[in-house]
LUMVOKE-891948 format. One line per field, with one value per residue (C-alpha): residue number from 1; residue in three letters; x negated, y, z negated. Coordinates in steps of 0.2 Angstrom, whole numbers, plus 5000, padded with zeros to 4 digits. Layout:
BEGIN
lummi: NUM	...
sevo: ALA	...
xx: X	...
yy: Y	...
zz: Z	...
END
This chain:
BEGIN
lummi: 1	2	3	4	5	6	7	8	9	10	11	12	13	14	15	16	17	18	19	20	21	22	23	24	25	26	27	28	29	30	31	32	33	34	35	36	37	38	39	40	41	42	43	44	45	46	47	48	49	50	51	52	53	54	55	56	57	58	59	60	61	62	63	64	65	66	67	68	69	70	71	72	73	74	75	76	77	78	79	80	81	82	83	84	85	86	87	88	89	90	91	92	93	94	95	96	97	98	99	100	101	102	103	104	105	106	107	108	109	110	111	112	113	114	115	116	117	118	119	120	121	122	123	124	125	126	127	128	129	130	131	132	133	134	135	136	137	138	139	140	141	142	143	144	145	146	147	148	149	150	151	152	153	154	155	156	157	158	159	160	161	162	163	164	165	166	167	168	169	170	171	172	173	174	175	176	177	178	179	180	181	182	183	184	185	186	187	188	189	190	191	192	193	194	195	196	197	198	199	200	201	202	203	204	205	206	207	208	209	210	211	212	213	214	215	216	217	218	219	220	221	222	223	224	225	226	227	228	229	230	231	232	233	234	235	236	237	238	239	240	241	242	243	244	245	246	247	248	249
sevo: UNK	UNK	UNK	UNK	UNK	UNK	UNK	UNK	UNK	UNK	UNK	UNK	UNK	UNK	UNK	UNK	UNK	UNK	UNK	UNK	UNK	UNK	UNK	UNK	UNK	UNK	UNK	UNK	UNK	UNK	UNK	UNK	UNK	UNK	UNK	UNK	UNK	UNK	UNK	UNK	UNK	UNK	UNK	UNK	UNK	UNK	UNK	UNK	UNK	UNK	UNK	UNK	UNK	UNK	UNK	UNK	UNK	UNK	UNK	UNK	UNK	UNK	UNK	UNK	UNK	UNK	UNK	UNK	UNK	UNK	UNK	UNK	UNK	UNK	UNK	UNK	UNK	UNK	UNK	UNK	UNK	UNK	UNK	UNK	UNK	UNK	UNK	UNK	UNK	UNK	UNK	UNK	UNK	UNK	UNK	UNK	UNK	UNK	UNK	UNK	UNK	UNK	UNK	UNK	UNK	UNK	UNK	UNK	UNK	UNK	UNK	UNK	UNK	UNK	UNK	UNK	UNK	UNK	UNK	UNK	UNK	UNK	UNK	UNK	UNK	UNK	UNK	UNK	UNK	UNK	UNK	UNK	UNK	UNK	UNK	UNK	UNK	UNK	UNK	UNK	UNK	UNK	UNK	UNK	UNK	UNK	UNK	UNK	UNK	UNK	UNK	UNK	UNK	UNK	UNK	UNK	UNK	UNK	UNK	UNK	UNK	UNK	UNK	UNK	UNK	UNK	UNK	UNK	UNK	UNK	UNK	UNK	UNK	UNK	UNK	UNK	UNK	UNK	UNK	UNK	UNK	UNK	UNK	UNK	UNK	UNK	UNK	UNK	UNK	UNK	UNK	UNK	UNK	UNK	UNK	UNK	UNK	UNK	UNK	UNK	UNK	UNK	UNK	UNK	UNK	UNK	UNK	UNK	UNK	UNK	UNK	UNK	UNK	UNK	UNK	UNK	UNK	UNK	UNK	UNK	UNK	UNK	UNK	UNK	UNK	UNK	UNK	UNK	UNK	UNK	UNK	UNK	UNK	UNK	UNK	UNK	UNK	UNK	UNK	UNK	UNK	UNK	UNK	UNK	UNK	UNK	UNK	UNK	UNK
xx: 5721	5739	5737	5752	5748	5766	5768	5781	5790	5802	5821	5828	5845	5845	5863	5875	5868	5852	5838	5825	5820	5817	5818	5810	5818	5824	5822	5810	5810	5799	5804	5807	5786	5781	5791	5786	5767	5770	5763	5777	5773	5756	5745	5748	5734	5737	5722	5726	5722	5716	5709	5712	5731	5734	5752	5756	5747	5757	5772	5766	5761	5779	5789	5781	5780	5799	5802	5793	5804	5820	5819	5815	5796	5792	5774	5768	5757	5751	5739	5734	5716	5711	5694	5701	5696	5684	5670	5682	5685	5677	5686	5706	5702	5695	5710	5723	5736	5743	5731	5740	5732	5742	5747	5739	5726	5715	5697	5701	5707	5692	5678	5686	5684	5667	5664	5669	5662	5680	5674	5662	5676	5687	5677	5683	5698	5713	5728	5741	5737	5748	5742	5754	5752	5734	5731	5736	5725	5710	5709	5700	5683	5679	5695	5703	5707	5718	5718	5731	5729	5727	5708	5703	5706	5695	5683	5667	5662	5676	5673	5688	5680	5674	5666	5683	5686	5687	5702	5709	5704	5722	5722	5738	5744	5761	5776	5779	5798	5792	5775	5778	5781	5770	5759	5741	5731	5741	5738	5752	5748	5747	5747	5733	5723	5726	5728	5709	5704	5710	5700	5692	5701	5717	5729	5746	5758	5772	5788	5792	5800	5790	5772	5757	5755	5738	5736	5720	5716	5731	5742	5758	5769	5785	5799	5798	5779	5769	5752	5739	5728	5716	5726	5743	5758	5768	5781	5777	5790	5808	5817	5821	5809	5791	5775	5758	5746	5729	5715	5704	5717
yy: 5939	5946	5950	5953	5961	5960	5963	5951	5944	5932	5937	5928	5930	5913	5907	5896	5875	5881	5870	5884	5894	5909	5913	5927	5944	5948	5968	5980	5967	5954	5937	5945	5953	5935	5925	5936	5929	5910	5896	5882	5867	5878	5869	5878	5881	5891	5897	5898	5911	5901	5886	5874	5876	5862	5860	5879	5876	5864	5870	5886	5876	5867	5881	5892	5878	5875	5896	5895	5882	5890	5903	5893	5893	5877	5868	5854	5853	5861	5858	5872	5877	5875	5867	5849	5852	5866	5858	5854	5875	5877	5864	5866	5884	5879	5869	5880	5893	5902	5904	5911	5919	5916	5928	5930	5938	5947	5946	5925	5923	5935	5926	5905	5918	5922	5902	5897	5910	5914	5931	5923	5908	5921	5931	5923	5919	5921	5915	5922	5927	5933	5941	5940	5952	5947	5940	5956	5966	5954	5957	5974	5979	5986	5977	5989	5976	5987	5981	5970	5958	5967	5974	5976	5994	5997	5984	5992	5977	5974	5981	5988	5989	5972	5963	5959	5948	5965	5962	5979	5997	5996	5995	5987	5987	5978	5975	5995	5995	5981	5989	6009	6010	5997	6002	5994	5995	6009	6019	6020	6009	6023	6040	6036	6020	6021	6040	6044	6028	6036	6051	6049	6035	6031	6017	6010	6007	5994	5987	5967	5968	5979	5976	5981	5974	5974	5970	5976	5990	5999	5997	5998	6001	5993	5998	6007	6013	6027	6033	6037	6050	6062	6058	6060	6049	6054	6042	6042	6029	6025	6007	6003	6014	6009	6022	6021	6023	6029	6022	6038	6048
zz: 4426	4421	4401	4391	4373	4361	4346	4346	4360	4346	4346	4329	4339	4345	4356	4347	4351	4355	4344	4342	4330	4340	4359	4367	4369	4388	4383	4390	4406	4397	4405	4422	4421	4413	4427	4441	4436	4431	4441	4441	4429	4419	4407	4390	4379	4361	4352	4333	4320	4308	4312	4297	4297	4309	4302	4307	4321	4328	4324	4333	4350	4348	4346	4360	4373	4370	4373	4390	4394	4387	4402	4415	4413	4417	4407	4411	4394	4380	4369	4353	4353	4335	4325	4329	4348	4347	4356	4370	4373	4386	4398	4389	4395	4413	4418	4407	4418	4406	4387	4373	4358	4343	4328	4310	4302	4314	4306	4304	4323	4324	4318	4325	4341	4341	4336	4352	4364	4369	4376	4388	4393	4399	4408	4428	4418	4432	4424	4412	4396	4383	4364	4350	4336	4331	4348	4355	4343	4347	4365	4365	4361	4348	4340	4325	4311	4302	4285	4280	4264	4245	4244	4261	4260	4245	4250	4257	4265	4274	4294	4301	4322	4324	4343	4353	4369	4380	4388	4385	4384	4374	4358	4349	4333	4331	4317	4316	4313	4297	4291	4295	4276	4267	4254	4255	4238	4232	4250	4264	4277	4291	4284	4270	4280	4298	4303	4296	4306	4323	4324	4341	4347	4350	4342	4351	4340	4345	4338	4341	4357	4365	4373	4385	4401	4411	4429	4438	4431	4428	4410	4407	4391	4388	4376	4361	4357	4348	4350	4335	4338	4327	4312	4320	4328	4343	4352	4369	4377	4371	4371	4392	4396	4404	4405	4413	4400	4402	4392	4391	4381
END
């Protein structure tokens, strides 16, 4: 299994006559790593985040599929993973080479996750698989669901480590060059949320653009990103840049 965890791989910049609504960034050496691992003609699926948009997630399976294919990826088909064909998990994933786990809000994707047995499906899985955002964030164990929507950082019953896929010793959190200034029920995202969160652990921060790639056992970092540790950030690799990270620090 190749696993690629981005926070976003979407570059708005999209050429003159090109009928998309995004392509992905060529930064940080993204396409050439994705290329260097894609089977010709590989059966897409997407697995949403929530499962009862079927109009977003369509949009979603479309609009990806049509970016692979932008930079010479070829698909053969795709087909989004969502509660229309749920049952049928198991058997999209057995034949799929490349899986992509779609962004949103992390406890949703979370728990339509868990419905499915995701975790165990993927266990022999040994094709491609590439996170987005929330699909990033959901591919470790425990998974930090950083709190997101008004309340959930006053809410006592909402869990912020929830069971993960364990993909990853990594964990992500993406969008920092949008949300390293949000205010969250009064509280700054980071400083006030976040920071008291990380004591013991650490937390990758990435900007869109940037992303973690796992091969074996060895991950590295891409672009721009930051580590969160003991209530504290540090930037540990720079935009062109790649590092080795090490899962125990």
């Amino acid at each position: 299994m190749i696993l690629f965890m981005t926070s976003s791989p979407c570059d708005d910049q999209v050429p003159a006559g090109v009928q998309l609504p995004c392509i992905f960034f060529e930064r940080n050496e993204f396409v050439h790593n994705l290329r260097a691992h894609w089977k010709p003609d590989s059966r897409l699926v997407v697995i949403c985040s929530d499962a009862h948009n079927h109009p977003l997630n369509d949009e979603m399976c479309d609009t990806f599929t049509k970016c692979f294919r932008y930079h010479g990826l070829t698909v053969s088909s795709s087909v989004m993973l969502d509660s229309r064909n749920e049952r049928d998990a198991g058997r999209l994933i057995a034949l799929s080479d490349v899986i992509l786990l779609g962004g949103g809000h992390v406890p949703t994707q979370n728990e339509f996750f868990a419905r499915i047995g995701l975790r165990a499906l993927l266990r022999e899985y040994t094709g491609v698989i590439m996170g987005v955002s929330a699909g990033s964030m959901n591919c470790t164990n425990p998974v930090y669901a950083q709190p997101e929507l008004p309340g959930e950082s006053i809410d006592p019953d909402y869990r912020r480590f929830i069971p993960g896929l364990g993909l990853s010793r990594i964990q992500i959190l993406p969008h920092y060059q949008m949300v390293r200034d949000n205010l969250l029920d009064r509280k700054r995202l980071f400083e006030d949320i976040t920071f008291s969160d990380s004591f013991g652990r650490s937390f990758y921060v990435l900007v869109d653009g940037s992303y973690v790639m796992r091969s074996g056992d060895s991950y590295t970092l891409w672009g721009e990103g930051y580590r969160i540790r003991d209530g504290k950030i540090q930037q540990i690799c720079r935009e062109g840049e790649h590092i080795i990270l090490n899962p125990e620090d």
